[in-house]
C-alpha positions as CSV (number, residue, x, y, z in Angstrom):
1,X,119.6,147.3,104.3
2,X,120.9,144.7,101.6
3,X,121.2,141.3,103.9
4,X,121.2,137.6,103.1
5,X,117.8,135.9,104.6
6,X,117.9,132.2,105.4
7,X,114.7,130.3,105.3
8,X,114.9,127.2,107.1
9,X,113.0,124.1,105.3
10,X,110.6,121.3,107.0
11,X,110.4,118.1,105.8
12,X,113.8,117.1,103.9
13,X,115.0,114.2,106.5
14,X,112.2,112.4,106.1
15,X,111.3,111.7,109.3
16,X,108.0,110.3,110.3
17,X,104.8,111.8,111.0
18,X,102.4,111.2,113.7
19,X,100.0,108.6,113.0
20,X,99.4,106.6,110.0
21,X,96.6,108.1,108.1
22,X,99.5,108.7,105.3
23,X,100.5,105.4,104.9
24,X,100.3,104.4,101.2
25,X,100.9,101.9,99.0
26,X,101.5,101.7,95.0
27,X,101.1,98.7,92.5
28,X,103.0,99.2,89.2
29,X,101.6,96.0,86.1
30,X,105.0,95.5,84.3
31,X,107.0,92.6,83.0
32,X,110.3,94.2,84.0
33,X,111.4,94.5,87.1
34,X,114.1,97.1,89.3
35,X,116.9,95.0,90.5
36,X,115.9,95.9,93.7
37,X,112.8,93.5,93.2
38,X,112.7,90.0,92.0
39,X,109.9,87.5,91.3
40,X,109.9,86.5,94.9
41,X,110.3,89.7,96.5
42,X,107.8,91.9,94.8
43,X,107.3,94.5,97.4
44,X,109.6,97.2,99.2
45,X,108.8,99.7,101.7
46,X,110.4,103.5,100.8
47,X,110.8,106.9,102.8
48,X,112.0,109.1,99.8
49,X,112.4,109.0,95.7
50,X,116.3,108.1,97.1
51,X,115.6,105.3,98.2
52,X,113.4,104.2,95.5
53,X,116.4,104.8,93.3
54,X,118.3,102.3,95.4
55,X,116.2,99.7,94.9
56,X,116.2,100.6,90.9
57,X,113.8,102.4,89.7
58,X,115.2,105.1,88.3
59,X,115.0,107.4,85.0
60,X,117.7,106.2,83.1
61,X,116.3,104.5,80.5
62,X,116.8,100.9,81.8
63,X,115.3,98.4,79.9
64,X,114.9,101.0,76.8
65,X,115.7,100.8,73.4
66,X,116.8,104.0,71.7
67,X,115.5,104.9,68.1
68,X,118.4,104.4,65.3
69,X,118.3,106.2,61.8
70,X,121.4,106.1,58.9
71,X,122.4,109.3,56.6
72,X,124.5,107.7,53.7
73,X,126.9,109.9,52.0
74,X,127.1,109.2,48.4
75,X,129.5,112.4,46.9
76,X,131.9,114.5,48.9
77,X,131.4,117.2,47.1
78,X,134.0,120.1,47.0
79,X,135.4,122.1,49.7
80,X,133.6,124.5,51.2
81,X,130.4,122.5,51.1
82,X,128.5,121.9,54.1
83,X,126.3,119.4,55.8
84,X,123.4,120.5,58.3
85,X,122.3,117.9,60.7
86,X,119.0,118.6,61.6
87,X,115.9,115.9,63.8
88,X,112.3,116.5,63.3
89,X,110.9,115.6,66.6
90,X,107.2,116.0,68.7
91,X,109.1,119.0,70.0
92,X,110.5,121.1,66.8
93,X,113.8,120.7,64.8
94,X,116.6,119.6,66.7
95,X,120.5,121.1,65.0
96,X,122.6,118.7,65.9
97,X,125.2,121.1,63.8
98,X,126.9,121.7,60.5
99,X,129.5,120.8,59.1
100,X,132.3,122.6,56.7
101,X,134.2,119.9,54.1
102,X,137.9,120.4,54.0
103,X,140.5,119.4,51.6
104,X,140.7,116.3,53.9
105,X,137.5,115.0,53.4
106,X,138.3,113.4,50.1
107,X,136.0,110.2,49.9
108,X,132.4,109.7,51.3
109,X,134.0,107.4,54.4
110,X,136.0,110.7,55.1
111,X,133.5,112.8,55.3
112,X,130.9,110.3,57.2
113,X,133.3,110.2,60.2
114,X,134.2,114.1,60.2
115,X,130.8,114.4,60.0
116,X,130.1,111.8,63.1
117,X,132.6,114.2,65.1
118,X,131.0,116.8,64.8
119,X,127.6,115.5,66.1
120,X,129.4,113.8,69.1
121,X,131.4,117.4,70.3
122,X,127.9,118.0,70.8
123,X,126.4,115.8,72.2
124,X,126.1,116.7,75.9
125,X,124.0,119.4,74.5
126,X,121.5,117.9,72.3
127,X,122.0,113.7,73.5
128,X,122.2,112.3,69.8
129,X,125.1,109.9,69.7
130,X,126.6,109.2,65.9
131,X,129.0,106.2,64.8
132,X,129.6,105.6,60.9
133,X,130.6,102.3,59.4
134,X,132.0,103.3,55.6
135,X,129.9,106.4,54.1
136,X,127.2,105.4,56.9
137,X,126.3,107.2,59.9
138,X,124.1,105.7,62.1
139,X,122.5,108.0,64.5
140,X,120.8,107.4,67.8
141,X,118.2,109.6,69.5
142,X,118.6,110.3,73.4
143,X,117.5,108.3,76.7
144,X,114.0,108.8,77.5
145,X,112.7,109.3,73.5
146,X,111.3,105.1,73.3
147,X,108.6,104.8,71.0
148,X,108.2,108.0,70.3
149,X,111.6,108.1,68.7
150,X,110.4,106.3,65.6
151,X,108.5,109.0,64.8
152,X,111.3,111.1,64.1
153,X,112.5,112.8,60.9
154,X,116.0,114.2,59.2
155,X,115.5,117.7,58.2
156,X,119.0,117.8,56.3
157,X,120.6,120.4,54.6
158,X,123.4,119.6,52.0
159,X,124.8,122.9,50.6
160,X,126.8,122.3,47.0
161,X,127.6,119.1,45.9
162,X,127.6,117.1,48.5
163,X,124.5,114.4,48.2
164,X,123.1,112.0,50.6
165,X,120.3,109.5,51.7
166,X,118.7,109.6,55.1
167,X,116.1,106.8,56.5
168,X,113.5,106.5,58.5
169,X,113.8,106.3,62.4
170,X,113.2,102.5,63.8
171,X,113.7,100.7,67.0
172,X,112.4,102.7,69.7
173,X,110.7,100.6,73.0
174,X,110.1,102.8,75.7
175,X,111.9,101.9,79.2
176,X,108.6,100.4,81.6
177,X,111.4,101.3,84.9
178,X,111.1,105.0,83.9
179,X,106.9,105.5,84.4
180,X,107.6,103.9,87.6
181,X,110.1,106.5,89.0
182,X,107.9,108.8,87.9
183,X,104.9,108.6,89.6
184,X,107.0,107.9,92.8
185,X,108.7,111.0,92.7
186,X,105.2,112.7,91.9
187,X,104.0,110.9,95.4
188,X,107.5,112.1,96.9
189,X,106.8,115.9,95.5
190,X,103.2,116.0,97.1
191,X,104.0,114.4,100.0
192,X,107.9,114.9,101.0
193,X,107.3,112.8,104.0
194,X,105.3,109.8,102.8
195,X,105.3,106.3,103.7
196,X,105.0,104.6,100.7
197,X,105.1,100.3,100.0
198,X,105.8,99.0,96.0
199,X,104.3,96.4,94.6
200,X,105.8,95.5,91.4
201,X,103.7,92.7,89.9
202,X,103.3,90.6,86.3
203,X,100.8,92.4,84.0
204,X,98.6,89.0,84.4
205,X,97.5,89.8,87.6
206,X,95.6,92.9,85.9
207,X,91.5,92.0,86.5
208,X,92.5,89.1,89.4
209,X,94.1,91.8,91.4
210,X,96.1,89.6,94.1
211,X,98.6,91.9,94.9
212,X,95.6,94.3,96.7
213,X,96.3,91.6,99.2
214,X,99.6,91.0,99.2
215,X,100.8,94.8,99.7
216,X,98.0,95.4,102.5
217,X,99.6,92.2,103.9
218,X,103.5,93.0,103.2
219,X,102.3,96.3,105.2
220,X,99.9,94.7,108.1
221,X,97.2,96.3,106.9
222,X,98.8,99.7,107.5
223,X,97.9,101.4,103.9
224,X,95.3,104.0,103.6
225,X,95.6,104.5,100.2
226,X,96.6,102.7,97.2
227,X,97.8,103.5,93.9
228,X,97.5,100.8,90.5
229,X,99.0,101.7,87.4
230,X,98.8,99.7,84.5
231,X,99.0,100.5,80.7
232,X,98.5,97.0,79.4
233,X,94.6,96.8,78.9
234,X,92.1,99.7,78.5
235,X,89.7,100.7,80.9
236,X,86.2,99.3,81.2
237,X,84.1,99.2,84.2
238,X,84.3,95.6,85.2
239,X,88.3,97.0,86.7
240,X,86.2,99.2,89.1
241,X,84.1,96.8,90.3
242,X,86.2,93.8,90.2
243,X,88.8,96.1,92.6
244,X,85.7,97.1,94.5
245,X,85.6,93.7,95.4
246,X,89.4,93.7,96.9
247,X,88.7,97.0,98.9
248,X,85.2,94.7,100.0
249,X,87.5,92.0,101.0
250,X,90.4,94.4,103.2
251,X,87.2,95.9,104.8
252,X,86.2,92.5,105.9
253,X,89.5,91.9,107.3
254,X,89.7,95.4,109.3
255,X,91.9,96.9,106.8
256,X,90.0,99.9,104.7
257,X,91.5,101.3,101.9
258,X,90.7,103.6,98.9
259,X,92.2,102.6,95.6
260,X,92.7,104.9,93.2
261,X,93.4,103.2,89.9
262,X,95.0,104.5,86.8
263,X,94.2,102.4,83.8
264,X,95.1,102.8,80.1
265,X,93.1,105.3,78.3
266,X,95.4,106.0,75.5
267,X,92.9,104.8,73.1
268,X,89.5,106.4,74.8
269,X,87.2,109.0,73.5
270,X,86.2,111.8,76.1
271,X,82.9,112.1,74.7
272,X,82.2,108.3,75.1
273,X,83.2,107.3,78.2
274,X,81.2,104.8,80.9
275,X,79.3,106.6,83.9
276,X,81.3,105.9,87.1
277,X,78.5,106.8,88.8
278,X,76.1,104.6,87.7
279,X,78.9,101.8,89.3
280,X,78.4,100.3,93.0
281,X,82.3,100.7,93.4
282,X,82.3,103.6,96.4
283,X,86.2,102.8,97.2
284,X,87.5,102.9,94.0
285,X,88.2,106.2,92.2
286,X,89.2,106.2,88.1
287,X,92.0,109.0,87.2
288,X,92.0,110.4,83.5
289,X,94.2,113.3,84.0
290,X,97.6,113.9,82.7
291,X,100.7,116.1,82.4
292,X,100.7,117.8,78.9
293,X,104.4,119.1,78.5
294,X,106.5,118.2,81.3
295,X,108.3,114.5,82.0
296,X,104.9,113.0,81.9
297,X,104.2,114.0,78.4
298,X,107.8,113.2,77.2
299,X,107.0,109.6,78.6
300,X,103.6,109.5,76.8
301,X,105.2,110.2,73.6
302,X,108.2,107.4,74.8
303,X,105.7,104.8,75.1
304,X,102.3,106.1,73.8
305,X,100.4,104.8,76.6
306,X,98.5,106.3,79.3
307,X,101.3,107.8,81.9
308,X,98.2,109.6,84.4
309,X,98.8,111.0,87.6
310,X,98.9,108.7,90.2
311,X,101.6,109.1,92.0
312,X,100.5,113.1,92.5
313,X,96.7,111.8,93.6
314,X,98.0,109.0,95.6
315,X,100.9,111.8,97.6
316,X,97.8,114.7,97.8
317,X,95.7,112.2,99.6
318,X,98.7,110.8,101.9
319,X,99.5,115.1,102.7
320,X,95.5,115.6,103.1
321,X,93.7,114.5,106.4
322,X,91.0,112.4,106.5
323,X,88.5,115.0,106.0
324,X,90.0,117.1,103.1
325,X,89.2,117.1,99.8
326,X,92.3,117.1,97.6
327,X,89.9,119.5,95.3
328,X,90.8,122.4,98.2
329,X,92.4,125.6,96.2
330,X,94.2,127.1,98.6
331,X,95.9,123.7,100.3
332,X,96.7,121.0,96.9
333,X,98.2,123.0,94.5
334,X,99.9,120.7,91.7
335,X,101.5,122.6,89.8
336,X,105.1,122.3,90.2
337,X,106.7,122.5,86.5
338,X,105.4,119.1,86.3
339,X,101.4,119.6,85.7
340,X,101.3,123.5,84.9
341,X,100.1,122.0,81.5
342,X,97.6,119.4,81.9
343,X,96.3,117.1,79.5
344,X,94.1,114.1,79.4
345,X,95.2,110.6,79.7
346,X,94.9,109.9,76.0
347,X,97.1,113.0,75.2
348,X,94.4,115.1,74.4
349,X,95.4,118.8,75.8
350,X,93.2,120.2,78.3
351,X,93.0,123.4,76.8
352,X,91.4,122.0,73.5
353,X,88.4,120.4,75.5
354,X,85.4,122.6,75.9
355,X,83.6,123.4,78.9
356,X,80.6,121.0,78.4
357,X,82.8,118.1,77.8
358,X,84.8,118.9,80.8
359,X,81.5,119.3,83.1
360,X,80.6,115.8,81.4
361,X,83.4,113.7,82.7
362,X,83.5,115.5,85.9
363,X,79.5,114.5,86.3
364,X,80.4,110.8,84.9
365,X,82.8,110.6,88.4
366,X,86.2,111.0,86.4
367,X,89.2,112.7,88.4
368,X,92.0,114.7,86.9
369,X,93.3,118.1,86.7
370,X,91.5,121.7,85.9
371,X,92.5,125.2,85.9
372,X,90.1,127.8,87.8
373,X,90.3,130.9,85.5
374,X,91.5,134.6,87.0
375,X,95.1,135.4,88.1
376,X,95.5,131.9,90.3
377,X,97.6,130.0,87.6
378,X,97.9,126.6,89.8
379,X,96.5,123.5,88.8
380,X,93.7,121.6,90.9
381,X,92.2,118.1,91.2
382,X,88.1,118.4,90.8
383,X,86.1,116.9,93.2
384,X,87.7,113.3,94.3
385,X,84.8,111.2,92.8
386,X,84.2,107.3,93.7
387,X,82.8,105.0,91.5
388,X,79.0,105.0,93.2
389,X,76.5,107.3,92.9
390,X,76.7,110.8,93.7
391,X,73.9,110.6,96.4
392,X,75.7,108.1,98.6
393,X,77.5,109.1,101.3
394,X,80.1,107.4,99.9
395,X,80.2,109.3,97.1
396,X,83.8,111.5,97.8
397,X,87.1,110.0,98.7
398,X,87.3,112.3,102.0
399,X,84.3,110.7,103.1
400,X,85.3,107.5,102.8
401,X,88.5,107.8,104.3
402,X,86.8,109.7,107.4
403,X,85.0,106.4,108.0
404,X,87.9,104.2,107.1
405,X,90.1,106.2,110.3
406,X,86.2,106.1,112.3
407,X,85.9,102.1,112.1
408,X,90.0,101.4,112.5
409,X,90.1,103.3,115.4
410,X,87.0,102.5,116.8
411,X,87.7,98.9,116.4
412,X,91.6,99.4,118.6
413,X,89.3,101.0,121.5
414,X,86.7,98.0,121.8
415,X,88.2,95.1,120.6
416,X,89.8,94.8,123.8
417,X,86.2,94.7,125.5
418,X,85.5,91.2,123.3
419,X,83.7,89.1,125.6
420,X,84.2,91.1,128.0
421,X,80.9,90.8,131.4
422,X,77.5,93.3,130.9
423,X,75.2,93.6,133.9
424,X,71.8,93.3,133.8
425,X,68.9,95.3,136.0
426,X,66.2,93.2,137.8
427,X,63.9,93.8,134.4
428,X,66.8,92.4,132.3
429,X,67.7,95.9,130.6
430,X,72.0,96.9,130.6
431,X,73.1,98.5,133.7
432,X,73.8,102.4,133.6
433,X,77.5,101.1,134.5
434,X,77.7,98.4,131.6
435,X,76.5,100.9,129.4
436,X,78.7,103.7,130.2
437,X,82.0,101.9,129.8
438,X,81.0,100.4,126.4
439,X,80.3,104.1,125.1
440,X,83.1,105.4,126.3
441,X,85.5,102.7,124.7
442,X,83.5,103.3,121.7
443,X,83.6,107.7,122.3
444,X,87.2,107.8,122.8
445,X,88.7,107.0,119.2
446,X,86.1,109.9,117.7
447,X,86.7,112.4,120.8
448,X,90.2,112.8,119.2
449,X,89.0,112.5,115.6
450,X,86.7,115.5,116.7
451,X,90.0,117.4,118.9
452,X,91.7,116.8,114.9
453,X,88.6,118.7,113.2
454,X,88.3,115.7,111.5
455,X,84.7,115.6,112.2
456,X,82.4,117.8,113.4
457,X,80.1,115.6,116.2
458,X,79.6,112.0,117.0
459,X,77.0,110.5,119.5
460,X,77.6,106.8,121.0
461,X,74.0,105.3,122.0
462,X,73.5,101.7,123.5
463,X,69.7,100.9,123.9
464,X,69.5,99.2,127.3
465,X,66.5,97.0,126.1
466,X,68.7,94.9,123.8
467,X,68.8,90.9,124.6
468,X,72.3,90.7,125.2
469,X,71.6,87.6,127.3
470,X,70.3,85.5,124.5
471,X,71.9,86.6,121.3
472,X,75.6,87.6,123.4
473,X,75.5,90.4,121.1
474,X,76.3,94.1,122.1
475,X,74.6,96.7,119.2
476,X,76.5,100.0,119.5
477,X,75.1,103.0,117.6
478,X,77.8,105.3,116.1
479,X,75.9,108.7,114.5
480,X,79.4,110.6,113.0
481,X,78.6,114.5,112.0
482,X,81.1,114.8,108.9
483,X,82.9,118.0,108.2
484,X,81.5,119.4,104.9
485,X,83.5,120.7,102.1
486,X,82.7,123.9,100.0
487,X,82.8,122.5,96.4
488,X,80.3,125.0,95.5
489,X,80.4,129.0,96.6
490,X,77.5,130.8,95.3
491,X,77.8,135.1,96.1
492,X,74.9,137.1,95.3
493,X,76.5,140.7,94.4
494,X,74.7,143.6,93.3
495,X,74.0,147.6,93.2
496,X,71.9,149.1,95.6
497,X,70.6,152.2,96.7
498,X,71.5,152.3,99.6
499,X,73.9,149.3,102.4
């Protein structure tokens, strides 16, 4: 029978989840700043896009400047005559509508303000605002267009007599506030119930890469994950190593973290980029993907930098646990309007790239978006590469952040036991008893890792023969059995004779 079905949703209040393996954090290199940030307050904690929009980082164009052009009117020509309004943009012809002169319309100045009029009835439908001064009508191109707004065009119509001039479009500066709402709200779609910290810092930090330590601080050392966006300078591989050296330095202090940086590629060749993998950078991961017709690619054309998809990686690996890849068909879908197109980070199309060139900058350690061909339409992260070489075991984010949760909880178990007494045997080796508590302070953190599937064994050993008495050093031997991940499924069909 006809009924109405209600399907209840999970996730919309926002309210925590267990543990903190989804804690991330995002740094965004810009000059400007959301009111909600200042230049000594550079970092907020967030639950939802909602409340980043609070703090004011929003779409709405703040800090942009909107593209101007002029059409001057020089004859009125006679009734009956019309004018046709048309924009060349990235996107097609825009009408902004037509125009029939009247009897009224007896001087240019006339007819430039009927014709302003008739652009502005219309312009909660197409956003082009018009104002005339004399036989002048300025016109200005809609929120969001930036730099890409100069490179629009008149494609005027004047039927009859009428005769006019049009310029050039000038003026456009992209809104900076805009790129950052957006890859928040791409963490926010992947992960409805993140936990994410901004970091909003000066684009001179780019290369010293202070506020690493500043947001893992701000958040005691709670962040899993980090984001870095910048567009400012392009990418070379000194930025992986240099925040390799940042990641080195939170490991040091008990705090692991993966970083996944999105630098400016707008200017890059896909056939000449740097091996990753020849880089000793294994928590670092370099993003090139890109949405290619959605918001994303409006904003690329707005500012005609790099936009990338941080925000989306970052929010896959704060839904994934430790152990997935964000590669995994059937779980990270990304597709979502927003990246059903994909692109590269120097608007190059994915489409237009052949498959060589795309199994090149996957085996250089590059990460963005693919499509797997058949019926599944959804788009797919390949394999989360680090910055080191494919034979470490360091060579895949999951893997990393396995070891990461391993060593944080490991530590929360045993540094309680700091100085704590061991007992020695008559022959000086550790008691049975010394050495059972220490392994089971030590098994405890990876029995529940292993309960989780988050790994598949793990063996605690303590050699007994160790001189503890001299050096007042306990060595504890951790052996972790990882879960694997089927990157590759090989299926050997065929016809037979007989089954």
């Amino acid at each position: 029978m006809n009924d109405v079905v209600f399907i209840k949703g999970q996730g919309g209040l926002g309210r925590p989840l267990a543990g903190e393996d989804f804690v991330s954090g995002y740094i965004h290199y810009t000059a400007a700043l959301p009111s909600g940030f200042s230049s000594n307050d550079r970092i907020k904690q967030v639950f939802s896009i909602d409340e980043a929009i609070a703090l004011g980082i929003t779409n709405t164009g703040i800090g942009e400047t909107k593209a101007t052009a002029t059409i001057t009117i020089s004859a009125v020509g006679v009734d009956g005559d019309t004018v046709s309004v048309n924009v060349s943009t990235t996107k097609g012809v825009i009408q902004l509508g037509s125009y029939i002169k009247s009897a009224t319309d007896t001087t240019p100045t006339i007819l430039a303000a009927s014709v302003v009029s008739m652009i502005n009835a219309a312009t909660q439908t197409h956003g082009y605002k018009a104002v005339s001064a004399a036989a002048v009508i300025t016109l200005t191109v809609p929120i969001g267009k930036g730099l890409g707004g100069n490179s629009f065009t008149f494609a005027n119509v004047f039927t009859g007599t009428i005769t006019g001039a049009s310029s050039s479009f000038t003026g456009g500066v992209a809104s900076t506030i805009d790129i950052i709402y957006y890859h928040v709200k791409e963490y926010f779609a992947m992960q409805p119930q993140g936990n994410l910290y901004i970091a909003i810092y000066d684009t001179a930090d780019v290369g010293v890469w202070s506020a690493v330590s500043d947001i893992r601080n701000y958040a005691q050392g709670k962040i899993r994950q980090l984001g870095i966006y910048q567009n400012t300078t392009a990418y070379v591989t000194t930025q992986s190593t240099s925040l390799q050296v940042a990641a080195n330095l939170a490991a040091s202090e008990k705090m692991p973290l993966e970083i996944f940086y999105q630098p400016d590629f707008s200017a890059a060749s896909l056939s000449s980029l740097s091996d990753l993998r020849a880089l000793n950078a294994p928590n670092v991961s370099v993003l090139i993907g890109q949405d290619g017709l959605g918001v994303g690619n409006d904003i690329w054309i707005s500012t005609g930098k790099t936009v990338g998809m941080v925000g989306a990686w970052l929010g896959a690996n704060s839904l994934a646990k430790v152990n997935e890849s964000v590669a995994w068909v059937g779980k990270f879908d990304f597709s979502h309007v927003e990246f059903d197109t994909l692109a590269f980070a120097n608007g190059i199309k994915y489409r237009t790239v052949s498959k060589g060139l795309l199994d090149n900058i996957d085996t250089l350690g590059y990460v963005f978006l693919i499509k797997h061909s058949g019926s599944n339409t959804g788009s797919y992260s390949t394999r989360p590469h680090t910055n080191v070489s494919v034979s470490s075991d360091y060579a895949f984010v999951q893997n990393n952040r396995t070891m990461n949760k391993a060593i944080r909880t490991i530590n929360d178990f045993v540094i309680p036991q700091l100085s704590a007494p061991i007992f020695f045997n008559e022959d000086g080796t550790i008691t049975e008893d010394s050495i059972s508590f220490f392994e089971t302070q030590t098994a405890r953190a990876l029995e529940q890792m292993q309960r989780d599937s988050e790994i598949s064994k793990y063996l605690v050993t303590i050699n007994p023969k160790q001189n503890v008495s001299t050096t007042n050093k306990l060595i504890i031997a951790v052996k972790i059995l990882p879960v694997g991940v089927a990157d590759f499924i090989q299926i050997n069909i065929g016809f037979d004779i007989s089954l």
